[in-house]
KOLROLO-39691 format. One record per residue (C-alpha): x, y, z; residue in one letter. Coordinates in steps of 0.02 Angstrom, whole numbers, padded with zeros to 5 digits, always signed. Layout:
XYZA...
***
This chain:
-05630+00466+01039X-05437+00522+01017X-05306+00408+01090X-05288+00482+01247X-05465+00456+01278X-05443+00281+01227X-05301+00220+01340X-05179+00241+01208X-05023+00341+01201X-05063+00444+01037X-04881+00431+00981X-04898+00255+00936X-05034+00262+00805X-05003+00151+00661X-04915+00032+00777X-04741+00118+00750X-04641+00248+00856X-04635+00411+00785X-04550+00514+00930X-04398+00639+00911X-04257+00621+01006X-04291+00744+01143X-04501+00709+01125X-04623+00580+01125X-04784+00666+01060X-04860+00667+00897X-05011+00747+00871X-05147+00758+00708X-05113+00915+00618X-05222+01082+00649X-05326+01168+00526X-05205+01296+00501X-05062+01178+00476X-05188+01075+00327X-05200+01243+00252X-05027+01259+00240X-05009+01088+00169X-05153+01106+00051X-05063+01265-00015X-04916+01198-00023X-04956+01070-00142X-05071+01186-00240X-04893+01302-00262X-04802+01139-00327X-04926+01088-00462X-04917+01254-00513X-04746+01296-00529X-04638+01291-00696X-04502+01172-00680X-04349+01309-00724X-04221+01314-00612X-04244+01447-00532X-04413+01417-00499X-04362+01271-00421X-04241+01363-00302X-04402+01463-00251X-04506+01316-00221X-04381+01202-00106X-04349+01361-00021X-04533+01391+00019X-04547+01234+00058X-04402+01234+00180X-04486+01383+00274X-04663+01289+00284X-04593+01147+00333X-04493+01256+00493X-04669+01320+00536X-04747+01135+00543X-04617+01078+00627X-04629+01210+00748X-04825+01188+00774X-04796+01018+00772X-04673+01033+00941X-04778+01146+01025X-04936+01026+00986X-04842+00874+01083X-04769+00976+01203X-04926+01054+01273X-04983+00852+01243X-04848+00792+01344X-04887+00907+01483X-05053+00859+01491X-04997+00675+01497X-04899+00703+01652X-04998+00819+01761X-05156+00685+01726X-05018+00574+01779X-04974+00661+01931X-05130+00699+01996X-05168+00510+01983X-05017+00480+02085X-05044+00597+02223X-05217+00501+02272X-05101+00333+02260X-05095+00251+02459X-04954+00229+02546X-04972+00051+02581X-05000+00009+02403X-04817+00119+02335X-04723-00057+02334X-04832-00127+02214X-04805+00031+02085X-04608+00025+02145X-04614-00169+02091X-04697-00174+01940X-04583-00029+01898X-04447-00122+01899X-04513-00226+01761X-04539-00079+01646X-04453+00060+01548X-04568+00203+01607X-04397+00324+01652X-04383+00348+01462X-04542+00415+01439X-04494+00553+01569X-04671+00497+01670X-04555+00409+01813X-04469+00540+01841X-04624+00646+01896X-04692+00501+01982X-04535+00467+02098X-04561+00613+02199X-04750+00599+02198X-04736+00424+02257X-04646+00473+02413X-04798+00480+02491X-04949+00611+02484X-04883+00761+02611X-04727+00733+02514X-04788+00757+02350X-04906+00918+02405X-04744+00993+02472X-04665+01026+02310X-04624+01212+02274X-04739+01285+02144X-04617+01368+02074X-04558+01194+01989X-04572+01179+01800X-04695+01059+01784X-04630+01048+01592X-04479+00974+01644X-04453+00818+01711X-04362+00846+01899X-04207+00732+01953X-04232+00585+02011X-04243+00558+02214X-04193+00398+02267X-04165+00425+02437X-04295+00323+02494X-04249+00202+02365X-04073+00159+02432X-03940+00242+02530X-03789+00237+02448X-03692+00265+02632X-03776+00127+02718X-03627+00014+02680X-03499+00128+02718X-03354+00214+02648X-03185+00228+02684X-03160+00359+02793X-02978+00413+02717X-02898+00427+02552X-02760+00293+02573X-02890+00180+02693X-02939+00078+02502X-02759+00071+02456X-02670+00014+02623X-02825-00119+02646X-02799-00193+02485X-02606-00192+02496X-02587-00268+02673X-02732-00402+02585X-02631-00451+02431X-02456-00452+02541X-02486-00551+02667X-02443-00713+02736X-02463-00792+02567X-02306-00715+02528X-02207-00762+02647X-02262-00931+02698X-02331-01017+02545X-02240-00945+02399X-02074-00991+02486X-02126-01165+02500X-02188-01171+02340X-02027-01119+02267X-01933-01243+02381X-02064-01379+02310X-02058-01350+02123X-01873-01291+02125X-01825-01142+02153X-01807-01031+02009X-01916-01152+01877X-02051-01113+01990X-02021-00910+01976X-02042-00914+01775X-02224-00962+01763X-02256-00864+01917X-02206-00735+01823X-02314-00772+01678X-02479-00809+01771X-02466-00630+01854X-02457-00521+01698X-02588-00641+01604X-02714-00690+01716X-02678-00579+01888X-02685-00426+01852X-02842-00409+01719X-02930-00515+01841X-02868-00397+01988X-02911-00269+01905X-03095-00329+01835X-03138-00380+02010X-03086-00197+02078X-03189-00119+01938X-03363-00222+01944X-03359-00196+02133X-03319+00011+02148X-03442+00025+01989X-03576-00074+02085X-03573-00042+02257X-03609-00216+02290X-03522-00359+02388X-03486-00531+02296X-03659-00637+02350X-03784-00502+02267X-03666-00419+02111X-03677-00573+02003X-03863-00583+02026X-03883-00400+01971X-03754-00407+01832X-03814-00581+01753X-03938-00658+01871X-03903-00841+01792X-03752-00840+01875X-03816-00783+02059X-03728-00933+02118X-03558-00875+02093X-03599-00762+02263X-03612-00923+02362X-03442-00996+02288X-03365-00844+02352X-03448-00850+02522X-03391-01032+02532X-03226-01023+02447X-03195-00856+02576X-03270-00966+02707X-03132-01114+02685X-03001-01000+02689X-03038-00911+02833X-03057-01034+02950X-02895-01129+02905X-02793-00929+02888X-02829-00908+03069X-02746-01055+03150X-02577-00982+03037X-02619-00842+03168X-02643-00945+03327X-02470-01022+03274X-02386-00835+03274X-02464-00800+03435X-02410-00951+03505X-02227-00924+03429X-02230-00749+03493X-02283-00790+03676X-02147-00899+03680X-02021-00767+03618X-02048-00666+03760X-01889-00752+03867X-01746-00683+03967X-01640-00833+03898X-01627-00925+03743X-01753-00947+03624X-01858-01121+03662X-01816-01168+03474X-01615-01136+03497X-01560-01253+03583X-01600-01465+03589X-01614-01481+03783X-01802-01495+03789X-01916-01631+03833X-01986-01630+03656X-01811-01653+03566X-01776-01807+03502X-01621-01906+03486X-01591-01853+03300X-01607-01664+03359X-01466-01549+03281X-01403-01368+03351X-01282-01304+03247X-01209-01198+03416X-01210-01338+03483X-01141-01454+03350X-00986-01304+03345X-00956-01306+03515X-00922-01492+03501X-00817-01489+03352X-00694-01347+03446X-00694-01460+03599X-00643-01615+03491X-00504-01504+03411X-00443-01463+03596X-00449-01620+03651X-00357-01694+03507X-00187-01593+03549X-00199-01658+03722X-00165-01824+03797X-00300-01787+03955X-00451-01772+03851X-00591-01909+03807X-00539-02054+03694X-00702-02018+03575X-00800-01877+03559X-00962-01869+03452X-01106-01755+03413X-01260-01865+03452X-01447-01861+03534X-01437-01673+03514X-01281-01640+03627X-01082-01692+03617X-01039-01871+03695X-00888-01896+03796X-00986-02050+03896X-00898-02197+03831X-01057-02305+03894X-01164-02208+03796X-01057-02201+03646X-01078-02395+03649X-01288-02401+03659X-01272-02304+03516X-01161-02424+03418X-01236-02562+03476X-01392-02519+03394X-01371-02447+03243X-01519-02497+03149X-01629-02353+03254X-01471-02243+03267X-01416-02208+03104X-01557-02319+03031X-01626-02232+02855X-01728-02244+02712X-01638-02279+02543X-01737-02234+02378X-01755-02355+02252X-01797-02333+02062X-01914-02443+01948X-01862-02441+01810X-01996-02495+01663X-01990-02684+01627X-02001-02684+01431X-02038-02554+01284X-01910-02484+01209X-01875-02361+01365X-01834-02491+01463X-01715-02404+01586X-01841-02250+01599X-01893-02233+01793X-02073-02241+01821X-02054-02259+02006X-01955-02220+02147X-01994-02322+02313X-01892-02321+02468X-01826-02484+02572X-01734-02493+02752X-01544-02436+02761X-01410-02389+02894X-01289-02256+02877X-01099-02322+02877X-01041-02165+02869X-01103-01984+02873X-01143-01972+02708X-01169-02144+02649X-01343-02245+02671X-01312-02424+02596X-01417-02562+02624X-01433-02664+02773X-01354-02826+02705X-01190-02703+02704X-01220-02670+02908X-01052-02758+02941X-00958-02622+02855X-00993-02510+02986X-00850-02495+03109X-00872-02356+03262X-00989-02219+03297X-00993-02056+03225X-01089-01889+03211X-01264-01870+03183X-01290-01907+03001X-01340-01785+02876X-01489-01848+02807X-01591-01892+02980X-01526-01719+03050X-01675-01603+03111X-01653-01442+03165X-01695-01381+03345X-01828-01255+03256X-01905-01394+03158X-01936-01497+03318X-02011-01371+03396X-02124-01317+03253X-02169-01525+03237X-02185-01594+03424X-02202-01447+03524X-02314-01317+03445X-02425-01449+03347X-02393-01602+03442X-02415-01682+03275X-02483-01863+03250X-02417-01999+03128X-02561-01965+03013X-02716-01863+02964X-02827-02018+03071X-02762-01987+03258X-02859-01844+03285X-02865-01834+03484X-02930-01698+03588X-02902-01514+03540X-02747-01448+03636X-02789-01305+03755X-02633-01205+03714X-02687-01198+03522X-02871-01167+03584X-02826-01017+03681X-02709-00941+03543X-02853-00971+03430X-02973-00894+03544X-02884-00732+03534X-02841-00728+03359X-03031-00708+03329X-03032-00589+03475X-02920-00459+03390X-03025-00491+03217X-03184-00461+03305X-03116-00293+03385X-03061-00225+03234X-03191-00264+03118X-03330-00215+03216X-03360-00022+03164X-03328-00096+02980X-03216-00034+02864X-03216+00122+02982X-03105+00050+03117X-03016-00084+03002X-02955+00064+02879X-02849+00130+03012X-02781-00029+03071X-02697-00064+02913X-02609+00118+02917X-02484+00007+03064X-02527-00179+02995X-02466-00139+02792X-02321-00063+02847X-02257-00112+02994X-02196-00293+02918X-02077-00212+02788X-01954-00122+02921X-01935-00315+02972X-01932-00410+02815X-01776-00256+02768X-01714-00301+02905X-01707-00508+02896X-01655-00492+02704X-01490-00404+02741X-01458-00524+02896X-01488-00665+02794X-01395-00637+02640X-01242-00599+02737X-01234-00772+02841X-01115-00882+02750X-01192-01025+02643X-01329-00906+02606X-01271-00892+02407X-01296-01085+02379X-01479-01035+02430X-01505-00893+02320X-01431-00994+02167X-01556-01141+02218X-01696-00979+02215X-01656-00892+02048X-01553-01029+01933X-01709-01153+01860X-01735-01337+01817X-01782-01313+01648X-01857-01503+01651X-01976-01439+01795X-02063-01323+01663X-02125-01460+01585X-02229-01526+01718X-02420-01448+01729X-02447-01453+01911X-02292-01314+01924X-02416-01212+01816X-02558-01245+01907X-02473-01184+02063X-02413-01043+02005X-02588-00998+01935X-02656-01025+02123X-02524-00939+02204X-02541-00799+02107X-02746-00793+02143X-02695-00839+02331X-02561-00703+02358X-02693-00557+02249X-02858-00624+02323X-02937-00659+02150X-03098-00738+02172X-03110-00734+02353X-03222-00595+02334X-03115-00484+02453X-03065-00379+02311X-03253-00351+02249X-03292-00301+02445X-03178-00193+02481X-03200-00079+02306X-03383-00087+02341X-03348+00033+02495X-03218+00177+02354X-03312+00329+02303X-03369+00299+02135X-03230+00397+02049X-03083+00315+02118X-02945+00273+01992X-02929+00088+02029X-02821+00059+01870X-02672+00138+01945X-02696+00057+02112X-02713-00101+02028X-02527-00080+01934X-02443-00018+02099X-02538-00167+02211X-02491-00300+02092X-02299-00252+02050X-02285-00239+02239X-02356-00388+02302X-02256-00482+02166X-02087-00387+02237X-02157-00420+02393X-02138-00624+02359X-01986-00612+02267X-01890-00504+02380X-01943-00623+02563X-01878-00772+02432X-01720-00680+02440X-01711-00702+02634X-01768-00875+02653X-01683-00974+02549X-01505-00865+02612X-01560-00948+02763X-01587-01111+02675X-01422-01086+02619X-01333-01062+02767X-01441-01223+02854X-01377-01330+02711X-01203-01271+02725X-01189-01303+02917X-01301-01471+02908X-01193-01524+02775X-01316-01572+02645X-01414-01490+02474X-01531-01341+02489X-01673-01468+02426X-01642-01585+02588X-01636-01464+02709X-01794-01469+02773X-01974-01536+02767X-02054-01436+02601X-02266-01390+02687X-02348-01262+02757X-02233-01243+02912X-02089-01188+02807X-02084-01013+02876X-02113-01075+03033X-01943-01166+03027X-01820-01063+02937X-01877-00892+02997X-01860-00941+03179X-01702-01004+03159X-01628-00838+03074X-01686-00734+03219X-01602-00861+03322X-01419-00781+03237X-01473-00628+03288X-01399-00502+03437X-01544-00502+03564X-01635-00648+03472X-01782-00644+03580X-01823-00474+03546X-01810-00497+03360X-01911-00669+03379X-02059-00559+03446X-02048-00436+03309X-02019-00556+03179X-02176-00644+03235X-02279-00483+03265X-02239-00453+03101X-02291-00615+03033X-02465-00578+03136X-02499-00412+03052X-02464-00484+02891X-02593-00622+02907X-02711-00491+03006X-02746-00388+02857X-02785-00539+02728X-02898-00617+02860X-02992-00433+02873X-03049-00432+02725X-03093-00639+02723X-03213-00594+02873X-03272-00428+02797X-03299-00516+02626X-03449-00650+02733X-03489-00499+02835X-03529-00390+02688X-03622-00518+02593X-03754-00567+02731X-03776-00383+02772X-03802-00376+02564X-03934-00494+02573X-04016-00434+02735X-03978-00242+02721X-04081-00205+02890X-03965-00282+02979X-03820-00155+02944X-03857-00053+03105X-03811-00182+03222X-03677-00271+03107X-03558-00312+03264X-03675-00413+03299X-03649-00516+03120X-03449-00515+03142X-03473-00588+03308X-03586-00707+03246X-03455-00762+03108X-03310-00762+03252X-03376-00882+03360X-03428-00997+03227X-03262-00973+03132X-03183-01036+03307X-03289-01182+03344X-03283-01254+03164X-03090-01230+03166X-03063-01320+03350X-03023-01481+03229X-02868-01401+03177X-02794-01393+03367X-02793-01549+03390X-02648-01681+03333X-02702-01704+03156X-02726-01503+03112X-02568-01486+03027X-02637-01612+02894X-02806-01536+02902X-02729-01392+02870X-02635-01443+02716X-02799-01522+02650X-02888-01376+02672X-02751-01258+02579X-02742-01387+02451X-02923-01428+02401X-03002-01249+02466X-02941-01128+02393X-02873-01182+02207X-03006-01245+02102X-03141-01123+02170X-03027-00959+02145X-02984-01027+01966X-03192-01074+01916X-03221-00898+01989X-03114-00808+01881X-03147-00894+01740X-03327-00848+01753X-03307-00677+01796X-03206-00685+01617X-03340-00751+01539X-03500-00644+01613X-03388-00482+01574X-03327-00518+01408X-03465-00627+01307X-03624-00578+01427X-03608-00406+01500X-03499-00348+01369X-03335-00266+01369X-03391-00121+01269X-03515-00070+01411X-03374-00122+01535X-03251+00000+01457X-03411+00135+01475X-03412+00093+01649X-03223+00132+01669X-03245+00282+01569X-03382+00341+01688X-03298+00305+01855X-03126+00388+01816X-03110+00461+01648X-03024+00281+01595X-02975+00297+01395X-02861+00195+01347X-02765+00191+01187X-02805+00088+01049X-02658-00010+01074X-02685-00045+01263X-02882-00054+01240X-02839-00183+01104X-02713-00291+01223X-02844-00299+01338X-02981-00334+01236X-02868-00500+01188X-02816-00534+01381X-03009-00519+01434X-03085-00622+01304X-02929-00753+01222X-02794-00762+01341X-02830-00763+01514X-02989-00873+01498X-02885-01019+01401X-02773-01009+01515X-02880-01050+01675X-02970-01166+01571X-02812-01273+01523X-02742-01274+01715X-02913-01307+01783X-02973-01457+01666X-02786-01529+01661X-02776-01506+01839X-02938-01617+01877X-02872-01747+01715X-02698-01777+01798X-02748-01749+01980X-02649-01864+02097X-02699-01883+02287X-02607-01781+02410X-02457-01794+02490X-02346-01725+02616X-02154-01773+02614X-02156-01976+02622X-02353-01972+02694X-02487-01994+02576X-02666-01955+02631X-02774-02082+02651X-02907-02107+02512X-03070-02047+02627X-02977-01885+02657X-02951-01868+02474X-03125-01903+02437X-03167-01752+02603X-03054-01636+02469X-03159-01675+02311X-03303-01611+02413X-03228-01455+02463X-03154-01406+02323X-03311-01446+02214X-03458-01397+02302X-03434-01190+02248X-03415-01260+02064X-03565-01373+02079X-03656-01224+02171X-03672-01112+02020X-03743-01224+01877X-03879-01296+02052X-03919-01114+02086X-03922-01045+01902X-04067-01187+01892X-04167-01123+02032X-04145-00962+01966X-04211-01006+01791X-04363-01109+01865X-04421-00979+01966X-04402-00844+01855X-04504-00960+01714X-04629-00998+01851X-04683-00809+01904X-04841-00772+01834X-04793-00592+01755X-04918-00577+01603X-04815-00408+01534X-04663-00530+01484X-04652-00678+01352X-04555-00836+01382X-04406-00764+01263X-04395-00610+01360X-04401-00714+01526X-04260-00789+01466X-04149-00663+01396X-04171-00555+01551X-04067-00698+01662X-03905-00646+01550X-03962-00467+01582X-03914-00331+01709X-04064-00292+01821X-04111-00115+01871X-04011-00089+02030X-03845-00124+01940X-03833+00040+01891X-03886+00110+02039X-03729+00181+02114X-03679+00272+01957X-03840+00369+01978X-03798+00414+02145X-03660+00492+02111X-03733+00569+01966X-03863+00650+02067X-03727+00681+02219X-03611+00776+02100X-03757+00881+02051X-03804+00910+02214X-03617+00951+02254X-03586+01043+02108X-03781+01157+02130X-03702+01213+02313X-03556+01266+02271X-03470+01395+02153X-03292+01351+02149X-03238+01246+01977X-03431+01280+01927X-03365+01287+01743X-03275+01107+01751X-03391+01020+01840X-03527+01085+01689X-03404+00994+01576X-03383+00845+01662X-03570+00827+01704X-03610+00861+01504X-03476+00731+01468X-03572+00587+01575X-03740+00662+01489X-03636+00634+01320X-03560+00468+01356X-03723+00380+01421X-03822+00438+01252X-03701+00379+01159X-03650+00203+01246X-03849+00164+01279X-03837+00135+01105X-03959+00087+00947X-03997-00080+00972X-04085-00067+01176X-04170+00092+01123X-04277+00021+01020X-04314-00106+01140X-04346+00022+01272X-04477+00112+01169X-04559-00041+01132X-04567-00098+01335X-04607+00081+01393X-04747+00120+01277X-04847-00032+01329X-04794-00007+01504X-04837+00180+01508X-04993+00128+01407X-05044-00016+01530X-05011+00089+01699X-05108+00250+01625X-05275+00119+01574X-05254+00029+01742X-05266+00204+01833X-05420+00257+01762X-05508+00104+01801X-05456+00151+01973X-05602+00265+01991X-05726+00159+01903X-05666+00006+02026X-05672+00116+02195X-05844+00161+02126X-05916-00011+02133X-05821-00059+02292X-05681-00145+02211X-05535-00113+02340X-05394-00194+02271X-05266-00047+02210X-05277-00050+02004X-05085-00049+01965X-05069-00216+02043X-05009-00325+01868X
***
C-alpha cells in the first residue's frame, strides 16, 4: 500500500522533509529513471580516471541528473494534483453547519503552506459556492485566498479623507493638556527646570512610543482590548488597562468641558465680564480688581492735592474706602483682616547638618504692613489701616473660578448635593460627544477639520496680547530661566514623563484606535515627527502667554510670579480669564477664548470615547451596525458616574483623579508595549511590518538609534520613574490642603487596578489555555504559543495584499509598478518568514495535513455505519 493509500503524506517517508522550495512531493523513482541510475553507475565503474575522462563523466552526469530532476518534478506535481482535487472533492460534500469546526481547527494548524488551504477556502464557502467556480481555473495552482467571509476589513471603518487621521490625531495630542496642565506644571516645578526634562522625556520615551503605538495599530487593524491578545496573548490584559485607564480619564476630561461651557455661557454679557469686577455676592472681603485697585490709587492722588477730599482712603473688601466707620471695623480687627499664615522652618536637631531644614510648618501672623507678616506677639506694632495686603490678595477671576463656578468646600469630605448648574453643563458636554461620535470616525473626521484648527487663530492671538502687557517679562524669565536645584528632585521627572504621555496620548489606547481605522499603507512615521514637534511647540508656545500674564498679575498685585496664584488644575481657568478681561470687547473674546478651550478638549475626549467604543465593538463585532447605540450607552454612564464631580468636593475629586488615573497606568502601559515589541514580538519582524506598510528603510544609523531607544533607553527610563515614583510616593496635596489618608488609599486603587489587571488576566489566560483539551499540541507548545502572535494578527496585511491585487488586476494604469511593488511584498515576506519558523511550519502542517486527510476518509466509513458526528471534529 503506498503512502497515500496509507494516510500518509508520501513526502515524509523516513520521518524527514524532503520538499523543494516551490514543492512538496517526492515520489519513488520510475523504471525508466532506475535505468538511468543503473547506467549511470555502470558508466562510472567503467571509466578511466584521466582527466578528461573525467570532464566527460561529471558532464554526463550533470545531464542525467537534469533529466531526473525533471521526472522527478513532474512525478510530484501530477502527485500534488492528485492530493488536492481528492482534497477538494472531499470538501465540496463538507455541510454547512459543520464549516466552523474545519475553520477552528484550522486555526490551530499550518495547512496554508502546504497550498491545500488555499483550495479549501473557496470550497468551504459553502457547496453552491464551491460548484460555481469557473472551469477554466487551473486546478494546478493554488487560487488566492478569499476571506471575505472570514472578516471584513471595512466593518470598522475608515477615514473617509486623507487629512481626517492626521487632524484627529493632532487636535488629540494638542489639546487641553497643553494648555491647562502643562502650564501648571511648569508653575509647580518652576518654570524653566521643569521645561529641561520635558524636553528629554519627549525625544526618549514620546515619540518611539508614539510612534510604536501608531504602527502596531495601522499594521493590525485592531483597537487596544483585542491587539495585545493577538500579538502576545499572555498579555491580553493590557486591553483592559487601557479600557480602564481611558475610562478614568474620560470621565474626569469632561467636567474640564462642563467648566468651559459654563465659563462661556457666562461670557455672553452686554456688560462686564462676571469675573472683572469684585461686586458680586460671591466676592469676599480679600477680593482684589486691579481696575479697581487703579481707580482708587488715582482718586487717593486727587484727593491728596486737595483739602475737600477724605482724610483716609484705602483699597479694602474688594472696593476703595472713604467710610471712616468702616475704616475703623477693619482696624479694630485685624487678626481676620490682615490675619496670615507665617512659614516656619525645622531645622534638624543634631548630626552634623544641624541647620539643614527638614520641615517647613506654618503658625498664625498679622500683617503690619503690606509686605510684612510678623508674628502675633508683634500685633502692637501695627499702627492704622492700609491696603489689602499682598499675600492674602485674590484676584476677582480666582474667586469666581473657586466660589462661584465650583462652589468649592473646605475639603475633599463635604461632598453635598450635585449642583444643577454643573449638572446641566455636564449634560451637554456629553450631548455634543454623543452627536459627533455617532456615525464613527465618519462624522468625527470632519469635526476636527474646525476643532484642530480653530484654537490656534486664538492662542496667536492671546500670545501677542499677553506678551505686550507690562510685567509680562518677569513671567517669561520665571518660564524659561531654571532652578537648577529643582533637577534634582525625581517627582519633576516623573511629571514630565506623565505629561508628556498625557499631552501625546501614550497608552491611553487612543493612538492604537485611531491608526486601526488608516489604510494599511499610510506613512505614520512622518506623521508621527510632525504630531510630536507640534504638540511640543504647541505647550511651549501657550507657556509663552500664560506666564506673560502671570507676569503682569504679579507686577500689579505686587508680589513674585510663584505667589501669584493657587498652582492646580484651575490654573487656566484663572489667568486666561483674566487676560481676556484686558481685552477691547472682552466679552466677545471671553466666548472665543472659551470656545476655543472647548474644541481643544473636544477632540482629546473623541478619541477617549472612541477608544471604549472601539474596543467593545472589537470584542462584540456584531454589534458595529447599530454602534450609536454603544456611544450612547457609554454617554449616559460617563454622566451618571461623573455627577460626584458637580458637587462641592469635585474640584478635589478631580485632582485625585488626574493624579492617581492617569500616571502610573500610561507609564506600566508603555513599558509593556516596550517589552512585548522588543524582547517578545521582535523588532526585526516589527521593522518587516514597517517595511510592508510604507516602504519604511531606515538607515543603519537611524535603524541602529532605534534599535537602542526600543530595547535600552526608553524602557529604563519608565522603569526608574515608575518604581521610584511608588518608593518615594508622598500623599497628595493641594496648596496648604493635604488629602485625607482614605482618599489616598481611593488613589492606590485607581491607579493600581490596570497594573494588577494584566499579571490577574495573563493567569486566566494561561489556565485556560493549559486546560483546553487540544490533543494536536504538547504542553511546551501550549506554552510558547501565549508569547506568540495568533493567526488573525496578520490579517489586515493580507487584505490589502489581496485588495491591491484586486486593484491592481482592474486596472491598467501603473500596471508595471504595481508588479514591482507586489513582487517586492512576495520578496520581503520569503525572506523575513525566515529559517528558524519554517521548519516549524513543515513539521505542524505535515501532521496537520496528514491528520485532516485520514480523518476525511473515515468520513465515509463513519456515515456508513451511522456515525453522524462530522470526522474533522479534533
Amino acid at each position: 500500500m503506498s503512502d497515500h493509500d496509507s494516510g500518509r503524506l508520501p513526502w515524509t517517508a523516513g520521518g524527514r522533509d524532503r520538499r523543494p522550495s516551490n514543492d512538496t512531493r517526492r515520489t519513488p523513482l520510475s523504471d525508466e529513471d532506475s535505468s538511468d541510475e543503473d547506467h549511470e553507475k555502470q558508466s562510472r565503474r567503467s571509466s578511466n580516471h584521466s582527466p578528461r575522462s573525467r570532464h566527460s563523466d561529471r558532464r554526463r552526469q550533470s545531464e542525467i541528473s537534469i533529466v531526473l530532476e525533471r521526472s522527478r518534478k513532474q512525478s510530484r506535481q501530477s502527485a500534488l494534483s492528485e492530493i488536492r482535487q481528492e482534497a477538494k472533492d472531499e470538501a465540496s460534500s463538507i455541510p454547512s453547519e459543520h464549516l466552523s469546526n474545519f475553520d477552528r481547527y484550522r486555526k490551530h494548524s499550518d495547512l496554508d503552506d502546504l497550498g491545500i488551504v488555499d483550495v479549501h477556502d473557496r470550497s468551504f464557502q459553502g457547496t453552491e459556492e464551491g460548484s460555481k467556480k469557473s472551469d477554466a481555473e487551473n486546478d494546478d495552482d493554488p487560487p488566492s485566498r478569499d476571506r471575505s467571509t472570514e472578516r471584513n476589513p471595512h466593518e470598522r471603518g475608515k477615514w473617509s479623507g486623507k487629512l481626517d487621521f492626521f487632524l484627529s490625531c493632532l487636535g488629540y495630542a494638542v489639546g487641553l493638556g497643553n494648555i491647562w496642565r502643562f502650564p501648571y506644571l511648569c508653575y509647580k516645578f518652576g518654570g524653566g527646570a521643569f521645561l529641561i526634562p520635558y524636553l528629554i522625556m519627549l525625544f526618549f520615551i514620546g515619540i518611539p512610543c508614539f510612534f510604536m503605538e501608531l504602527a502596531l495599530g495601522q499594521y493590525s487593524a485592531m483597537g487596544p482590548i483585542t491587539i495585545y491578545a493577538n500579538i502576545a496573548p499572555i498579555f491580553a490584559g493590557l486591553g483592559f488597562a487601557n479600557f480602564f485607564a481611558s475610562a478614568v480619564v474620560a470621565i474626569y476630561y469632561n467636567m474640564l468641558l462642563a467648566w468651559t461651557i459654563y465659563y462661556m455661557i457666562a461670557s455672553f454679557t452686554t456688560g462686564t465680564l462676571p469675573w472683572e469686577t469684585c461686586d458680586s455676592s460671591f466676592n469676599t472681603n480679600f477680593c482684589f480688581s486691579v481696575n479697581d485697585y487703579k481707580n482708587c490709587t488715582e482718586y487717593r492722588k486727587q484727593t491728596e492735592t486737595s483739602s475737600s477730599g477724605p482724610e483716609e482712603i484705602i483699597y479694602h473688601r474688594g472696593r476703595c474706602i472713604t467710610d471712616g466707620s468702616i475704616i475703623s471695623e477693619i482696624e479694630n480687627n485685624i487678626t481676620y483682616f490682615y490675619g496670615c499664615q507665617r512659614p516656619v522652618e525645622v531645622l534638624e536637631s543634631d548630626g552634623p547638618n544641624c541647620r539643614r531644614v527638614i520641615a517647613t510648618n506654618y503658625e498664625p501672623g498679622v500683617y503690619i504692613n503690606p509686605n510684612d507678616c510678623v508674628e502675633l506677639s508683634r500685633r502692637n506694632e501695627f499702627t492704622k489701616a492700609f491696603d489689602l495686603p499682598h499675600g492674602i490678595r485674590n484676584t476677582a477671576a480666582q474667586e469666581y473660578y473657586t466660589h462661584e463656578v465650583l462652589n468649592e468646600s473646605s475639603g475633599i469630605d463635604e461632598w453635598g448635593v450635585p449642583q444643577w448648574k454643573l449638572v446641566l453643563c455636564l449634560l451637554g458636554a456629553w450631548v455634543v460627544i454623543f452627536l459627533c461620535l455617532i456615525n464613527g470616525v465618519h462624522s468625527s473626521g470632519k469635526v476636527v477639520y474646525f476643532t484642530a484648527t480653530f484654537p490656534y487663530i486664538i492662542l496667536v492671538i492671546l500670545f501677542f496680547r499677553a506678551v505686550l502687557l507690562p510685567g509680562a517679562w518677569e513671567g517669561v524669565k520665571f518660564y524659561i530661566i531654571p532652578e537648577w536645584k529643582r533637577l534634582k528632585d525625581i517627582r519633576v521627572w516623573e511629571a514630565a514623563a506623565i505629561q508628556i504621555f498625557f499631552s501625546l496620548g501614550v497608552g491611553s489606547g487612543g493612538l492604537i484606535t485611531m491608526a486601526s481605522y488608516n489604510n494599511f499603507d499610510k506613512n505614520i512615521f512622518r506623521d508621527t515627527l510632525i504630531i510630536s514637534l507640534c504638540n511640543c511647540a504647541t505647550s511651549i508656545f501657550a507657556g509663552f502667554a500664560i506666564f506673560s500674564v502671570l507676569g503682569f498679575l504679579a507686577t500689579e498685585l505686587g508680589v513674585a510670579v510663584k505667589d501669584v496664584v493657587k498652582s492646580g488644575t484651575g490654573l487656566a481657568f484663572v489667568a486666561y480669564p483674566d487676560l481676556v478681561t484686558r481685552l477691547p470687547a472682552a466679552p466677545v473674546w471671553a466666548v472665543l477664548f472659551f470656545a476655543m478651550l472647548f474644541t481643544l478638549g473636544l477632540d482629546s475626549q473623541f478619541t477617549f470615547v472612541e477608544t471604549l467604543a472601539t474596543g467593545i465593538l472589537d470584542l462584540k463585532p456584531s454589534w458595529r451596525k447599530r454602534k450609536w447605540i454603544v456611544v450612547l450607552l457609554i454617554s449616559i454612564l460617563g454622566f451618571l458616574i461623573g455627577l460626584p464631580l458637580t458637587t462641592r468636593a469635585g474640584g478635589y475629586l478631580l485632582d485625585l483623579l488626574d493624579y492617581y488615573g492617569a500616571g502610573w497606568a500610561f507609564l506600566f502601559i508603555a513599558l509593556m508595549e516596550l517589552i512585548i515589541v522588543s524582547y517578545i514580538y521582535g523588532l526585526r519582524r516589527f521593522y518587516r511590518d514597517l517595511e510592508e506598510m510604507f516602504d519604511f528603510r531606515p538607515s543603519y544609523w537611524l535603524q541602529g538609534h532605534m534599535t537602542v531607544i526600543f530595547t535600552t533607553v526608553s524602557p529604563l527610563i519608565i522603569l526608574f520613574i515608575l518604581v521610584y515614583s511608588w518608593v518615594e510616593h508622598n500623599p497628595l496635596t493641594r496648596d496648604d490642603y493635604e488629602y485625607p489618608e482614605w482618599a489616598n488609599i481611593v488613589g492606590w486603587v485607581i491607579g493600581l487596578i490596570p497594573i494588577v489587571a494584566v499579571p490577574l488576566i495573563g493567569i486566566i489566560v494561561v489556565g485556560y489555555r493549559f486546560c483546553k483539551r487540544d490533543r494536536h499540541y504538547a504542553l511546551k507548545k501550549k506554552f510558547g504559543k501565549l508569547f506568540h502572535y495568533t493567526s488573525k494578527w496578520r490579517d489586515n496585511e493580507e487584505d490589502a495584499d489581496d485588495s491591491d491585487s484586486e486593484d491592481d488586476k482592474n486596472s491598467d494604469r501603473d500596471e508595471e509598478k504595481a508588479q514591482q511593488r507586489l513582487a517586492r511584498r512576495a520578496e520581503r515576506k520569503k525572506r523575513f518568514r525566515g529559517r528558524s519558523t519554517r521548519r516549524v511550519r513543515a513539521h505542524s502542517g505535515q501532521r496537520g495535513a496528514r491528520n485532516f486527510l485520514r480523518q476525511s476518509r473515515k468520513k465515509t466509513k463513519s456515515s456508513e455505519d451511522g456515525d453522524s458526528r462530522p470526522p474533522w471534529r479534533f
